[in-house]
C-alpha positions in Angstrom: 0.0 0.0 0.0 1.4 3.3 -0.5 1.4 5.9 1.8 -1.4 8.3 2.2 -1.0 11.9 1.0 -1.9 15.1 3.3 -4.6 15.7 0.0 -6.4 12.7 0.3 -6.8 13.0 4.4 -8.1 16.6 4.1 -10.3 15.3 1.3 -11.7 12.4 3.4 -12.0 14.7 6.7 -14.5 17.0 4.4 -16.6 14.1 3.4 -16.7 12.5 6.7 -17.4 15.9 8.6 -20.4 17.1 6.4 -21.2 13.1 5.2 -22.7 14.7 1.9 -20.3 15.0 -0.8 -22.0 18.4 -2.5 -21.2 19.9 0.8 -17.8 18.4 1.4 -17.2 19.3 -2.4 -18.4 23.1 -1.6 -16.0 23.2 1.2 -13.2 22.3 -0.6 -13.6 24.8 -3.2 -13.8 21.8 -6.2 -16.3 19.8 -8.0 -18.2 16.5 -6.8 -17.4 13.9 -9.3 -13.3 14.7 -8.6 -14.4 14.4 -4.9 -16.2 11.0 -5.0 -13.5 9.6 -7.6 -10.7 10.7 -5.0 -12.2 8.8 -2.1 -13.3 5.7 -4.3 -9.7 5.7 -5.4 -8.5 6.2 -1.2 -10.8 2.8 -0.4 -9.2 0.8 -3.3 -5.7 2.3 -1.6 -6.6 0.9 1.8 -8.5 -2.0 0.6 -11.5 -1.1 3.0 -14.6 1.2 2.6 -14.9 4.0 4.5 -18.5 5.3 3.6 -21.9 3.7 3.0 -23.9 5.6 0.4 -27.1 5.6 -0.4 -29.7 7.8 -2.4 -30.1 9.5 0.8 -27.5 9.7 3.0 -24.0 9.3 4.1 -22.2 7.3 7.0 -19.4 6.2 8.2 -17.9 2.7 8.0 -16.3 1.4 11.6 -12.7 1.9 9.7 -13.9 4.8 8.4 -14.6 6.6 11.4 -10.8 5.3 12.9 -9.6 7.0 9.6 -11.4 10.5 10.5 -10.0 10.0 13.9 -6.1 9.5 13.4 -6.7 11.8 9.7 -7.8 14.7 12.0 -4.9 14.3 14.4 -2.2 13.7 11.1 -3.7 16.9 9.6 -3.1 19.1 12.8 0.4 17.8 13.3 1.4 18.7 9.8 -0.4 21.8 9.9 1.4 22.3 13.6 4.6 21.8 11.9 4.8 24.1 9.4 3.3 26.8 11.9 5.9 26.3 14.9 8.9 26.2 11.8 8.0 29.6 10.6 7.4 30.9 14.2 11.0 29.4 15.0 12.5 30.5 12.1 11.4 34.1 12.5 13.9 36.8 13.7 12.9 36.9 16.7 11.1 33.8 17.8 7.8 34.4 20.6 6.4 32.3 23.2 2.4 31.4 21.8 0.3 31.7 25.1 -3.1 30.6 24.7 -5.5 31.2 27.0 -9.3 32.9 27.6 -9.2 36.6 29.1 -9.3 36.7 32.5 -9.1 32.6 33.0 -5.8 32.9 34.5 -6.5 32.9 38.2 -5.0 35.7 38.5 -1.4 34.6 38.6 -0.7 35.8 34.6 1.3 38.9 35.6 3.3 37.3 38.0 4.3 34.2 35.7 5.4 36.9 32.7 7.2 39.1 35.2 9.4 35.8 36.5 9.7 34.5 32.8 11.2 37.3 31.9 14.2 36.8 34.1 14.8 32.9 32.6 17.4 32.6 30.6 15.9 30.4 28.2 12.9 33.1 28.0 11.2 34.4 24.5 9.0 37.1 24.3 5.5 36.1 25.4 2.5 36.6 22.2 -1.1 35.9 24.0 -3.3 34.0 22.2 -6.5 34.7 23.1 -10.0 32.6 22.6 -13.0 31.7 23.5 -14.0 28.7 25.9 -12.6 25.3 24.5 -10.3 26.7 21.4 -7.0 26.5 23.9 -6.2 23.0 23.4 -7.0 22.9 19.3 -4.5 26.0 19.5 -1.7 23.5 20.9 -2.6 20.9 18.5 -2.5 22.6 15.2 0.4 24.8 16.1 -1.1 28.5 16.5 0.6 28.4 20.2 3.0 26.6 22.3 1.3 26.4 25.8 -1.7 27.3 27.3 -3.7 28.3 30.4 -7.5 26.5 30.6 -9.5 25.0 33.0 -10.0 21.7 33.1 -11.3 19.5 32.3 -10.7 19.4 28.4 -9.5 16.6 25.4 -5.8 16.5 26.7 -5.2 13.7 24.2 -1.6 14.8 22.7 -0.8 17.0 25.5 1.3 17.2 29.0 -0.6 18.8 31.7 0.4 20.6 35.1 -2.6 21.6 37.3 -1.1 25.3 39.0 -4.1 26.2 41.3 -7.9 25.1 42.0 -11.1 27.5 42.9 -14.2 28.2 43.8 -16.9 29.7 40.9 -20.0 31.8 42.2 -23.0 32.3 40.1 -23.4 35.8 38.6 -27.2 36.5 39.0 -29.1 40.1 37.7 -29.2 42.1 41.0 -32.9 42.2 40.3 -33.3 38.6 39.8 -35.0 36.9 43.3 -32.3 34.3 43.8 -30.0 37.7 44.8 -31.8 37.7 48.1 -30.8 34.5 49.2 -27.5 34.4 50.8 -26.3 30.7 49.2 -28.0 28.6 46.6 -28.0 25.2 44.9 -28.3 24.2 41.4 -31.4 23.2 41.3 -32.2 26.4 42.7 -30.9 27.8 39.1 -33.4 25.5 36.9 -35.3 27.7 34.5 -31.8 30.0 34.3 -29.5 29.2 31.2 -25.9 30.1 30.8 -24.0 31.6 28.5 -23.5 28.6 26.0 -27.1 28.1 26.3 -27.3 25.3 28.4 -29.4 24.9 31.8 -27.5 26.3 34.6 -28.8 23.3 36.7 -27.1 20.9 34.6 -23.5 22.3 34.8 -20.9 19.7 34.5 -23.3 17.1 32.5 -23.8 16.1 29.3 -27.3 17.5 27.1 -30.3 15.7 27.4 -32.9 15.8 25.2 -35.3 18.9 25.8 -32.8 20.9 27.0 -32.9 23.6 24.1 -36.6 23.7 25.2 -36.4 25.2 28.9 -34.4 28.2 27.2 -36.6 31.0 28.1 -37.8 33.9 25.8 -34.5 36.2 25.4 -31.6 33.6 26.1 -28.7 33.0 24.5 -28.4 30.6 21.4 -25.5 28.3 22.1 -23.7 29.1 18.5 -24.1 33.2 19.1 -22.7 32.3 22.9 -19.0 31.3 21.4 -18.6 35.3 20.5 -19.7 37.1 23.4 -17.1 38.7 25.1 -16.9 39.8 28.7 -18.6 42.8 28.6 -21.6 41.3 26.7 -21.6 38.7 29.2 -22.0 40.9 31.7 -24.8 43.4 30.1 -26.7 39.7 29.1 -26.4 39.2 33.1 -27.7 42.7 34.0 -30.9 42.5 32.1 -31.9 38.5 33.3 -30.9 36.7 30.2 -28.4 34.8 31.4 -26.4 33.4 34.6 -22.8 33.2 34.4 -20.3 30.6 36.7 -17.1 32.4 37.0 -14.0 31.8 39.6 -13.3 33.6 42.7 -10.2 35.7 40.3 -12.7 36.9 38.1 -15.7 37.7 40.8 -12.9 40.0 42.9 -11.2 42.1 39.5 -15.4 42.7 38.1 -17.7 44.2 40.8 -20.6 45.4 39.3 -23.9 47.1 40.4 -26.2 45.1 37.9 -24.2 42.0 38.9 -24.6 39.9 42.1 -22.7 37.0 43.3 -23.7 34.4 45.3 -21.9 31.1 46.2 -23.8 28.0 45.2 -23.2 24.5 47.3 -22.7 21.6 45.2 -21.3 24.0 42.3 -17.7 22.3 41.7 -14.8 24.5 41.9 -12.4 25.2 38.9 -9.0 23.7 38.3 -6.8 25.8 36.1 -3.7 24.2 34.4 -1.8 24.7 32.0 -1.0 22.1 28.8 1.8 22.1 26.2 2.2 19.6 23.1 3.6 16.4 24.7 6.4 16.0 22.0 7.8 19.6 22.8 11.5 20.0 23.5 11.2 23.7 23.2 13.4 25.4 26.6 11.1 28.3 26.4 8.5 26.2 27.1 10.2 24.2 30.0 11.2 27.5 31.3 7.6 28.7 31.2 6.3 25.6 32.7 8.6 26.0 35.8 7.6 29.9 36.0 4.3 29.1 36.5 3.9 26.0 38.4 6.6 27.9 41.2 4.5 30.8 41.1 1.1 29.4 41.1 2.8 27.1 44.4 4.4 30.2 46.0 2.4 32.7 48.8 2.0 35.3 46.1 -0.6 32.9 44.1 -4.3 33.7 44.7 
């Protein structure tokens, strides 16, 4: 068999993701018949199929949905390589930080002030995103380590937890749960968050009806991913939403709309940080060490 090429993977990856080919085809800026003649010609290749097709619909064969697995991670390593080549080849080679604003338990000044002073330090680029892009970020090479809260898909990836704590609910100072000094999530039942989700079932999968107890004015999960803080927070003011943040972020935003409250069997929020396991970069050892001394040292939070 001969090896597979990096354009057959991404062609495969299409189909399989939108399991139409007129869409996959669409995606890929090409023709269908090319498209369906390409991945005929990958089954032949591997001997196996990799789709069922019928006059109405699409699927995946059981070795064609190992192929989308280990395609998807070939495709972000070769994508990861070329990106971290042409970061390390550049004049003056940075430090990628990933991480979501504010999600950095406060110790983020502290780390980048101590960095500084390593020998093997580079200067730091933040890479900032929304909830969940850190660890594709690390995969497919747009940044070299990363602060998120766990947990996450750490599949590919070294991980040091650096510090662990409590979240509050953010509740409209109008809303009648502000009066009550503590709370519980089932307290939070007909409130969503800002994904869209049910605040009561934070930490556990969807169920079916879920997008149905979203009351008039909430947040559609797709629209959620580009609120930023400040949204957030004006979404919170008027009753749309709830939000769970960590203690870090409750003490640097007091607001007068906003009210926090703690709630009981809420669990608390680990924050570590995650590099690609096969690094070997010193910059990122160096960073590494930073942080975990600092987020272990009396100045942490």
């Amino acid at each position: 068999m001969n090896d597979l090429e990096v354009r057959q993977l991404r062609y495969f990856v299409a189909v399989a993701e939108e399991l139409h080919f007129g869409r996959a085809a669409e995606r890929l800026g090409m023709a269908q018949p090319p498209l369906s003649r390409m991945i005929r010609n990958l089954e032949r290749q591997l001997g196996v199929s990799l789709l069922t097709r019928s006059t109405r619909q699409v699927a995946l064969t059981s070795a064609g949905e190992v192929l989308l697995r280990d395609a998807r991670t070939a495709l972000d390593a070769v994508t990861a390589a070329g990106r971290r080549a042409r970061n390390a080849g550049r004049p003056e080679p940075e430090l990628r930080l990933a991480l979501k604003a504010d999600y950095d338990g406060g110790l983020l000044p502290l780390i980048l002030t101590r960095y500084r002073e390593e020998a093997a330090a580079l200067p730091v680029r933040l890479v900032l995103g929304g909830r969940g892009g850190q660890a594709p970020a690390l995969r497919d090479g747009r940044a070299d380590v990363a602060l998120l809260p766990a947990p996450f898909d750490d599949h590919g990836l070294d991980v040091e937890p650096l510090l662990t704590e409590p979240r509050l609910v953010a509740l409209a100072a109008a809303d009648p749960l502000a009066a009550r000094p503590r709370l519980r999530l089932a307290d939070l039942s007909d409130r969503v968050l800002p994904d869209g989700t049910p605040a009561d079932r934070e930490g556990l999968p969807p169920v079916p009806g879920d997008d149905d107890r979203r009351p008039r004015g909430a947040v559609a999960g797709p629209r959620s991913r580009t609120l930023d803080l400040a949204q957030i927070f004006n979404l919170i003011e008027v009753g749309s939403i709830v939000w769970f943040p960590p203690a870090s972020v409750v003490r640097r935003h007091p607001r007068p709309g906003v009210v926090y409250r703690p709630v009981e069997d809420l669990p608390p929020l680990t924050l570590v940080l995650a590099w690609p396991r096969e690094s070997r970069s010193p910059a990122v050892a160096a960073f590494v060490r930073t942080a975990t001394a600092v987020a272990a040292g009396p100045a942490g939070p």
